[in-house]
Structures are given as C-alpha cells and as structure tokens.
C-alpha positions in Angstrom: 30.7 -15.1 33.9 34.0 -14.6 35.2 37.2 -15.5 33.4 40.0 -14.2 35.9 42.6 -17.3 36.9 43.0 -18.2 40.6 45.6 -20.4 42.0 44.5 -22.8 44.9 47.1 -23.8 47.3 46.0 -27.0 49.2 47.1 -29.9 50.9 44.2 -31.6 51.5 42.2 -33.3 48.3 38.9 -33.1 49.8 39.5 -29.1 50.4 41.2 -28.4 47.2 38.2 -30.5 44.9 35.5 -28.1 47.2 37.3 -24.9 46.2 37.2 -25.9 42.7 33.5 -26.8 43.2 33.0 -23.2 44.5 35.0 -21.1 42.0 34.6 -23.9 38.4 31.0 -22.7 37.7 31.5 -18.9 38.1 34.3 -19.3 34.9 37.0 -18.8 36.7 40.5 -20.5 35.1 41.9 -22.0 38.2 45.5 -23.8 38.6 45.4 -26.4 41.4 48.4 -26.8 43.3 49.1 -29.4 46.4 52.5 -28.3 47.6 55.0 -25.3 47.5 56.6 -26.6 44.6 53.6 -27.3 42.6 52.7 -23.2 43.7 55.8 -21.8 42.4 55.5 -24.0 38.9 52.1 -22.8 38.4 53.2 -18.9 39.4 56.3 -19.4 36.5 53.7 -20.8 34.1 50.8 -18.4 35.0 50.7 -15.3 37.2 47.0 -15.4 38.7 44.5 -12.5 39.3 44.5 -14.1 42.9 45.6 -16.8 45.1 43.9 -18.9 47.4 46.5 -19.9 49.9 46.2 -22.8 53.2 49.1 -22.0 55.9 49.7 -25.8 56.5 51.7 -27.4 53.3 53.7 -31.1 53.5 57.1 -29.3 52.0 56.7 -25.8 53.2 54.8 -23.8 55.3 52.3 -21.4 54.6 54.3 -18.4 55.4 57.6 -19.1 54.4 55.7 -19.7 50.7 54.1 -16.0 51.2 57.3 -14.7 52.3 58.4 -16.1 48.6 55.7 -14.8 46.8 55.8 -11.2 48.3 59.6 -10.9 47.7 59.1 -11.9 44.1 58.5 -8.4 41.9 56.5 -10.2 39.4 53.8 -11.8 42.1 54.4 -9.4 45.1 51.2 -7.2 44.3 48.7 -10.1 43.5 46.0 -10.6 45.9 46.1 -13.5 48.2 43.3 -14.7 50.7 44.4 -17.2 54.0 41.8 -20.3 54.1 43.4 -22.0 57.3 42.2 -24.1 59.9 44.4 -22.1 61.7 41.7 -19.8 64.0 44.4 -17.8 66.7 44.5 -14.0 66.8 48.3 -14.2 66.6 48.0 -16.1 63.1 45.6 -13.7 61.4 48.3 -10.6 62.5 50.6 -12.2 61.3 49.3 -13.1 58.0 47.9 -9.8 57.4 51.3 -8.0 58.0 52.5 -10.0 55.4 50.0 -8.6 52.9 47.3 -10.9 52.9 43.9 -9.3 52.2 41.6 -11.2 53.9 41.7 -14.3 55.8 39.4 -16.9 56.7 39.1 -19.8 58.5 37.8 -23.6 57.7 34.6 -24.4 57.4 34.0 -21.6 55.4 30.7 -20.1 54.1 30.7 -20.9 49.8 28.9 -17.7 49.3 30.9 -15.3 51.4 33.9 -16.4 50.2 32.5 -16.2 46.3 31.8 -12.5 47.3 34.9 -11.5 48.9 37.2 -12.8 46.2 34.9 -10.9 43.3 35.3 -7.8 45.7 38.9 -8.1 45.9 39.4 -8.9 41.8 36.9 -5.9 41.2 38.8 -3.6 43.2 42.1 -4.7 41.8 41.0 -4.0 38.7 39.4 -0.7 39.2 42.8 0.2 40.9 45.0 -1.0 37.6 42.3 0.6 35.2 42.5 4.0 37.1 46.3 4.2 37.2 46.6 2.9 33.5 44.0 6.1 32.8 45.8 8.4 34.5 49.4 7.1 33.0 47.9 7.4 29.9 46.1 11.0 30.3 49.1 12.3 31.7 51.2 11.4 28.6 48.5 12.2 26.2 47.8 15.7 27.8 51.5 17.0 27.8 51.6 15.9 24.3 48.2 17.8 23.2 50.1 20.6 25.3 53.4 21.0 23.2 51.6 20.6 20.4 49.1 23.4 20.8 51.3 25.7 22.4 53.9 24.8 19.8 56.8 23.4 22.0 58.6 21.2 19.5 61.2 20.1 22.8 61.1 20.4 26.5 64.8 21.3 27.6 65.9 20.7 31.3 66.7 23.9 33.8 69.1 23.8 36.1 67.3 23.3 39.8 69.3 22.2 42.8 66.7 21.1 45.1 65.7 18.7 42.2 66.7 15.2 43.1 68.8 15.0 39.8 69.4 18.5 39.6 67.0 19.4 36.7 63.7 20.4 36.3 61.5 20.4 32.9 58.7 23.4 33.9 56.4 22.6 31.1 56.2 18.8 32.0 55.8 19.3 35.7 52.9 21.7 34.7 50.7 19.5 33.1 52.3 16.2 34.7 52.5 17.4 38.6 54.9 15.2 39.8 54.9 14.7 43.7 58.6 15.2 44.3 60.1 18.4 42.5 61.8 17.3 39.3 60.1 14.0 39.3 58.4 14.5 36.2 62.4 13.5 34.1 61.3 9.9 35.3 57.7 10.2 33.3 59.6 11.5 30.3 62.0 8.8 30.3 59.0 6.3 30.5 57.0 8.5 27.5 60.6 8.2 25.6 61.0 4.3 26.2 56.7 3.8 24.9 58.2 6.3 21.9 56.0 9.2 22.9 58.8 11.4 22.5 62.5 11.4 21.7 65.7 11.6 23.5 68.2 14.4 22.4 71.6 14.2 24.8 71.8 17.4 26.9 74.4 16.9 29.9 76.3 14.1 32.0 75.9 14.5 35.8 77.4 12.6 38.6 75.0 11.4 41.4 75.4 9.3 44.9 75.7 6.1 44.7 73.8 5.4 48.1 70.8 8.4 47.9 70.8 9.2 43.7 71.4 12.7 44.7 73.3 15.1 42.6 74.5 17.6 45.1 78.0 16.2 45.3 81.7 17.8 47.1 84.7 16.5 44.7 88.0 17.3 46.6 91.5 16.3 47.1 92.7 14.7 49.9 96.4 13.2 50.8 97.1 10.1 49.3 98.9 8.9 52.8 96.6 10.0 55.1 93.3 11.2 53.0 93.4 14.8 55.4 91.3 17.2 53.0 94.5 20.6 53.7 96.6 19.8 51.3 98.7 22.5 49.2 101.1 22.4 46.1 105.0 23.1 46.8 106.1 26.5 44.9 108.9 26.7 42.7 111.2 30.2 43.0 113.1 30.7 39.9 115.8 33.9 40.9 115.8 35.8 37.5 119.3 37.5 38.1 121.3 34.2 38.2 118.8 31.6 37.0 118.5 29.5 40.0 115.4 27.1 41.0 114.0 25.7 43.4 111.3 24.9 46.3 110.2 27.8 48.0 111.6 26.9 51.7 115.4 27.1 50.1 115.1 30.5 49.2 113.5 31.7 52.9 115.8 32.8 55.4 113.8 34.6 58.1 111.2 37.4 57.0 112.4 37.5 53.5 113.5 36.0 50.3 117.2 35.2 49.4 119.1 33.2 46.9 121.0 30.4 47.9 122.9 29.9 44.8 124.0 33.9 44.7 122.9 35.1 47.7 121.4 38.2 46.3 118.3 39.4 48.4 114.9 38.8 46.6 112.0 41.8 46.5 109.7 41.5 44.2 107.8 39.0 42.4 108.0 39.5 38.8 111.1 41.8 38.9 113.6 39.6 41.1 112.0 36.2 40.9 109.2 34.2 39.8 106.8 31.7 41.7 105.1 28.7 40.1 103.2 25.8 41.6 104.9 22.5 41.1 103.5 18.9 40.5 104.2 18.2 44.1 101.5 18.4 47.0 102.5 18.5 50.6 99.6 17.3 53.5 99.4 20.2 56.3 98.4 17.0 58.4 100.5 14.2 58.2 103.5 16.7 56.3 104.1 13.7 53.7 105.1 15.5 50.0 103.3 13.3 47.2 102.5 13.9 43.8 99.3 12.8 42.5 96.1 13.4 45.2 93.3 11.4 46.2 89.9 12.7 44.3 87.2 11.7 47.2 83.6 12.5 47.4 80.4 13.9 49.6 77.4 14.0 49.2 75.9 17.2 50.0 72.5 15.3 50.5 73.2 12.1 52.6 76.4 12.9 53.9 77.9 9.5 52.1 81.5 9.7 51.7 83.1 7.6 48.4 85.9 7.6 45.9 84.7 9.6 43.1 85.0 6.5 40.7 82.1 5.5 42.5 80.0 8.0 41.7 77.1 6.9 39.2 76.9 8.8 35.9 73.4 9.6 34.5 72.6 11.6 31.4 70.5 14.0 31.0 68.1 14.3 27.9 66.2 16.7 25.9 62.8 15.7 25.3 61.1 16.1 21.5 57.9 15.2 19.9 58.3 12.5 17.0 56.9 14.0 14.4 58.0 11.5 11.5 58.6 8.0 12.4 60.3 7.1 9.5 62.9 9.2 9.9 63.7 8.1 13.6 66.9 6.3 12.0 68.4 9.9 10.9 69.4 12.7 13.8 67.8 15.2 15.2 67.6 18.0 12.7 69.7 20.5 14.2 72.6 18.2 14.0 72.3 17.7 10.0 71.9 19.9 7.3 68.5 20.9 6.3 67.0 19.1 3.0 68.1 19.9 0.2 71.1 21.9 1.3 73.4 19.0 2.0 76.2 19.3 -0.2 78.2 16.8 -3.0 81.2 15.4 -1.5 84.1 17.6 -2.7 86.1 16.0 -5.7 89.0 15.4 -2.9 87.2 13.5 -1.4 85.2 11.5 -3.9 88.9 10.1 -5.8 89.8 9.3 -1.7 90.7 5.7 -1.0 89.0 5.3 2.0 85.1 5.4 1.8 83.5 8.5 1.5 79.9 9.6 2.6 77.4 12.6 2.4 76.5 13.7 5.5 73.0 11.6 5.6 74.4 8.7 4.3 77.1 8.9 7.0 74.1 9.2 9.3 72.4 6.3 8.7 76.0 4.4 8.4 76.8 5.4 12.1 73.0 4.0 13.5 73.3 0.9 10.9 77.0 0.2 13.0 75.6 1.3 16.3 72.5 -1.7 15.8 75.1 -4.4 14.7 77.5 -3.5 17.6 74.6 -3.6 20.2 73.9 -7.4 18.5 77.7 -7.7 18.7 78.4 -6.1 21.8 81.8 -4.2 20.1 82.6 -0.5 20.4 83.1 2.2 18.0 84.3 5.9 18.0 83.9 9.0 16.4 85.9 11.9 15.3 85.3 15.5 14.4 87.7 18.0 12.7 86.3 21.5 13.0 88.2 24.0 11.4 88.1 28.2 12.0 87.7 28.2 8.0 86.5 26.8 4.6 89.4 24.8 3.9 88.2 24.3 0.7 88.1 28.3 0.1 91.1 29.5 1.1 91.4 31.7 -2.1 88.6 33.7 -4.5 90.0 30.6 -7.1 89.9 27.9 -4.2 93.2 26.5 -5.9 94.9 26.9 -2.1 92.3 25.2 -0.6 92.2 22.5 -2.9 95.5 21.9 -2.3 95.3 22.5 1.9 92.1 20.1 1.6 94.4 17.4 -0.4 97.2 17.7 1.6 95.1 17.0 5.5 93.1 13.9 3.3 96.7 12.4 2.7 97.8 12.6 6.2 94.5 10.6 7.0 94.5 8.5 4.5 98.1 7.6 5.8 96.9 7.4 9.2 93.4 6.0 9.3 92.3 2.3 8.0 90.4 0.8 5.4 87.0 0.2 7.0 87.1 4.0 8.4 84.6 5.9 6.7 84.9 9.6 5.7 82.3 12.5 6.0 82.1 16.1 5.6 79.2 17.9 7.7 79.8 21.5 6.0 82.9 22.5 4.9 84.3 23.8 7.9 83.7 20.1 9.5 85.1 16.8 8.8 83.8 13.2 10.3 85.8 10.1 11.1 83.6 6.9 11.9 86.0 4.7 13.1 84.4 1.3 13.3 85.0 -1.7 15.8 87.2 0.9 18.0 87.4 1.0 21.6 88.0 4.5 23.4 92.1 3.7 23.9 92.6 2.9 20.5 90.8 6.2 19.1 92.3 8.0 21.3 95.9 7.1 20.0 94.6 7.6 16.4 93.4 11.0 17.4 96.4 12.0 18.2 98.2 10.8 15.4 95.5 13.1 13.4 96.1 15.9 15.9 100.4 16.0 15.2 99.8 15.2 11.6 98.1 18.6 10.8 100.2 20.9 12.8 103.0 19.6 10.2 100.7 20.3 7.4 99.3 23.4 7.8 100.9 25.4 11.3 99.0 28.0 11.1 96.2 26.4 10.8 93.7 26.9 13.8 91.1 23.8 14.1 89.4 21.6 17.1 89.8 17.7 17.3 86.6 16.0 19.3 85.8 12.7 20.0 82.9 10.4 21.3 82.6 6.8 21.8 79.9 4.0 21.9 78.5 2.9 24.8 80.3 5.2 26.7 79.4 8.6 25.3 76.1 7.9 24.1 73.7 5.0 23.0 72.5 6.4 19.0 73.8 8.5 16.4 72.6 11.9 17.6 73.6 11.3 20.9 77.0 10.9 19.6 77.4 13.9 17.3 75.9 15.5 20.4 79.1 15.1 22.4 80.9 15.7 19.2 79.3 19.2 19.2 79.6 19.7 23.0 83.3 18.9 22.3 83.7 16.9 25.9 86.9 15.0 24.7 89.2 17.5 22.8 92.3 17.2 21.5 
C-alpha cells in the first residue's frame, strides 16, 4: 500500500470525490482543496509527494496558481499532473513549459492515471535516493580518504581559474566537482552536517554580480573618476631649506630655486623629492586629496565601488576527531596538554580577572554563544612581545618588575569585566567583552602609547580581531590574532 500524500486541486465536487475514490484505497494521504486559497493552505500545512492540479479554479486560474507554486523554493520541484477539461494543443505547451509532467484530459481512464502517478512518485524517489547516496558516499569517501592516507586537514591552494580562487586537490580528487574548485562548496556543506571543521585561512574579495574573485582595485579622480591620476612631488632645496611643489622649482629644462635661485643638479646632493598627500587628474587637471578606490572585475567586466565588493572567507578543513572538545580551539592555536602554564604570580594578585589559557578559551566561545543570543559584539587583543618578559634576567627580578609595570598600565586602562590571559610568556590576551570594533580600537591604542612610556625599548606587536566581523568562533578569532590583519 501506498502511503505518499497527494494534493487534489478541484472545483468541481463531483471530480474532486472521484479522484479521492481513485487514489483513497491505494493508501494514499490526500489533502483536498477546492480553490487557490484552499491549495496554498494545504501546501503551508503539508508539502505533498504530488499534486493533482485542474486549470479552471473560481478564484484563480490554473496557471497563475502553477506559476505560484513553481516560484516557491520549497514546492517548485514537486511533481504536478494537469487533469483539465481543457483538450487544445496550445494548453498542453503551455502547461508543460511550466513544469508539469504529464497532463491529461477529462474523462480520464482510473487505471492509467493510478499508473502514471505511481510512475512519477517511483521515479522521484529513485531520483532523491540516488542523489542522497551519492551526497552521502562522496562525504563518507573523502573522509575514509584523509583518514587512511593520514591527512588530518585539507588546506586551500591558490588557483586563479577557480571561481573563488582556491582549490582543495585532495577533495576534488575523491569528490570531482564539475566546475574547477567547486568542491570548497561540498566542504562547506560536510562542515555545516559536522563532518569536518572549519579553521579560518584567508579573507578574499569577490564580485558582487558574477561571485568571481579575479578583481582590479584602482584609483580614480574623485571629480571626474578618469583612472591617470598622479601624486604632486614636493622639492625640498637642501642649501637654503626651501619647499615646495615640483612645478615652482622648474624653469625650462632644469631645476632652480625660487627662494635662492641657486641651480639644482642632483637629487640627493642639491635637493630632495617626496610625494605629497595631493593627487592631480591627467584628465580633468583638478588637484584633490583623497582618491576614489573603484573596482573590475576581471571576469564579468562589472565595474563597482570597492565597498561593494562581497567578502568571503576562506577555511581550512579538519577531521573532528573528539566532539567533546569542539568548544576548545584548534590545537595549533593552544598549548599542548599538559604544558599550559600557571598564571604568573603578577598576574594572579591582578584586579582584573585572570585566566589560563584554556579557561580563557572556553570564556571567549561561552561570550561568543551569549552574544550570538544577544546579538552584541566583542573584541580581542593580543600583545606579542620579541621576549620573555617575565625573564629578562638569569634571577627574573627585571622581568618581574617590566611584567608588573605593563599589568599596571592595563589595569589603569582596561575595565572590570575585561578578562586577562597569557598564551606563553611572550603573549598576552585581552577579551574585551560587549565591545564593538571603534571602541577596541581606541582602547588599543591607549595600550599601544602606554607601553612605549613603560618600557621604550621594548620591541612588541599589538593585534586585534572582532566578532562578527573578523570571525564567527573562538579559533577563528585567535586566527586573525595570529595572522595579525589589524596591527597597531
């Protein structure tokens, strides 16, 4: 017995009860429906294996409902048979180029149309059950491939005819893609059904109208948007000290100064040459300071402003090989197990919070969850020295004094719900909760000027990364950290 649904659109009674007559005792679920708007209540409340559909409808017609269905993504792809009293050539056509896939007309035989609707369900399914298979084998076969050949993560080549401008070799092996580089769209389904894990590699820039990576930045006059433009140079005359543009200081074939008049030879010797802030258009010959930044694509030929451009990231792509530590990040970006560190004592007698590295881990996804709920931002910071700060001296009493004096600077600086971290002692972490990119940026540099007065021969790096906009967990976050994309 069958127990697939079918929704029969009809509005005659008489019809509609000898359909149900037709389809009842084969098990069939059906949904009855004598209008349009009876149709579209039954689709919202149950999405039928097919549809039975009659073109001539007291509210709609027959089309115009098709139209509907077919432009719907949930119902475009189910099945839908024309019974219509309608017999012309012109109606058939026009039905089928719809997407109908059969249609017949009344009186219809009850056992042809039995057969042609079991034909049509046993061929859908087929089709779903064959692309589920191959979905699934796919997924399942690069999986039993990085594990026997011992490929832990699949990292992205650089490959310009690729649509996004990567390529993953060992994927497109075993997954075969049709289009080259098509096989990053299977990953990011395999990542999404938690087949594998997403590691952040790179941020590219794509066309807005094709998705193409192959993009021209330039800049263009902000009067007239012509692509020559040049920066004015600046002559300073060494002998008396005078500047200014480069045209004041050209009197035919050579160089002279107007403030002294002394003839000008040779660069380095007699006078110097800099660029200045100012641009001058070799089309339009308007002097402005700040260009246009304007965009092709190298693929489609679209021309935008380059804050149009969409920004996609670009993932590595591991195996999960212990679920219940999904919550931490990737191991490369923490210390190995048993070799993370106390908290130095500085840090411990801090008042602000202080956290081992793991703990500060699991504090960063545990804000990242309640900010998604909450929809609020928060920021990171990272403060890599070129030294142990804490072993600055065989005794370390230096250090301990360097490392007091830089955790008194933030503790003047920073606020009490920021936590504290130290990756390996060359590294301190900032989690700076509930803060948008603007305001950790100002923070930042607060940090940045606070430790030149410190220590001014001190030589260390100040990064920062923000949620959503640098990354949407943890490691993706200490990934940009490490990358050090934002620096101070």
């Amino acid at each position: 017995m069958a127990n697939e649904r079918l929704l029969l659109i009809d509005d005659d009674l008489y019809h509609l009860q000898l359909l149900q007559q037709v389809f009842e005792p084969e098990g069939y679920q059906l949904d009855l429906a004598q209008n349009a708007v009876e149709a579209i209540a039954a689709l919202e409340k149950h999405i039928p294996d097919l549809i039975l559909l009659d073109l001539i409808l007291p509210d709609m017609d027959g089309y115009a409902l098709l139209e509907m269905i077919k432009s719907n993504p949930q119902w475009r792809f189910i099945p839908v048979i024309i019974i219509s009293s309608k017999d012309g050539l012109e109606d058939k056509l026009r039905g089928l180029r719809l997407g109908v896939m059969d249609y017949l007309t009344k009186p219809f035989e009850r056992e042809e149309l039995k057969a042609k609707v079991r034909n049509l369900l046993d061929f859908f399914k087929l089709k779903i059950h064959k692309a589920e298979a191959k979905k699934k084998s796919g997924h399942q076969r690069l999986i039993d491939h990085m594990k026997k050949h011992g490929i832990r993560v699949l990292v992205p080549t650089v490959c310009r005819d690729a649509k996004l401008g990567y390529v993953y070799p060992e994927a497109a092996q075993i997954l075969q893609p049709e289009d080259i580089g098509g096989e990053i769209f299977i990953l990011e389904s395999m990542a999404k059904s938690k087949f594998l894990e997403r590691v952040f590699y790179d941020t590219i820039h794509i066309c807005p109208k094709c998705g193409h990576h192959d993009l021209n930045f330039r800049e263009v006059c902000a009067h007239c948007e012509y692509g020559d433009i040049v920066q004015k140079k600046v002559i300073t005359h060494l002998g008396c000290g005078f500047r200014g543009p480069g045209e004041v200081f050209r009197q035919g074939n050579e160089y002279r100064c107007p403030q002294c008049e002394d003839a000008l030879h040779r660069a380095g010797e007699d006078y110097e040459v800099t660029l200045s802030a100012t641009h001058v258009c070799m089309g339009c010959k308007e002097e402005f300071t700040d260009p246009l930044v304007r965009c092709r694509c190298m693929n489609c030929d679209h021309q935008f402003d380059v804050a149009s451009a969409l920004v996609r990231k670009i993932y590595s792509y591991k195996l999960i090989s212990n679920p219940n530590d999904e919550d931490l990040p990737d191991p490369i970006l923490r210390s190995l197990p048993g070799q993370t560190a106390p908290l130095p004592v500085v840090f411990q007698d801090s008042s602000l919070p202080c956290l081992d590295f793991e703990q500060f881990c699991r504090k960063l996804d545990e804000e990242i969850r309640r900010n998604q709920h909450a929809r609020l931002p928060l920021s990171l910071l990272s403060l890599r020295y070129d030294t142990d700060i804490f072993a600055a001296n065989p005794e370390g009493a230096n250090g301990a004094l360097l490392a007091q004096a830089l955790l008194n600077q933030l503790e003047s600086i920073l606020r009490p719900s920021d936590v504290l971290s130290v990756r390996d002692p060359s590294e301190w972490l900032i989690l700076l909760p509930d803060t948008p990119y603007r305001i950790a940026k100002i923070l930042a540099e607060k940090i940045n000027e606070a430790i030149k007065k410190v220590a001014v021969d001190l030589t260390f790096e100040l990064t920062m990364a923000s949620y959503p906009e640098d990354g949407e967990n943890g490691k993706e976050l200490l990934e940009i950290l490490r990358l050090g994309l934002v620096k101070f």
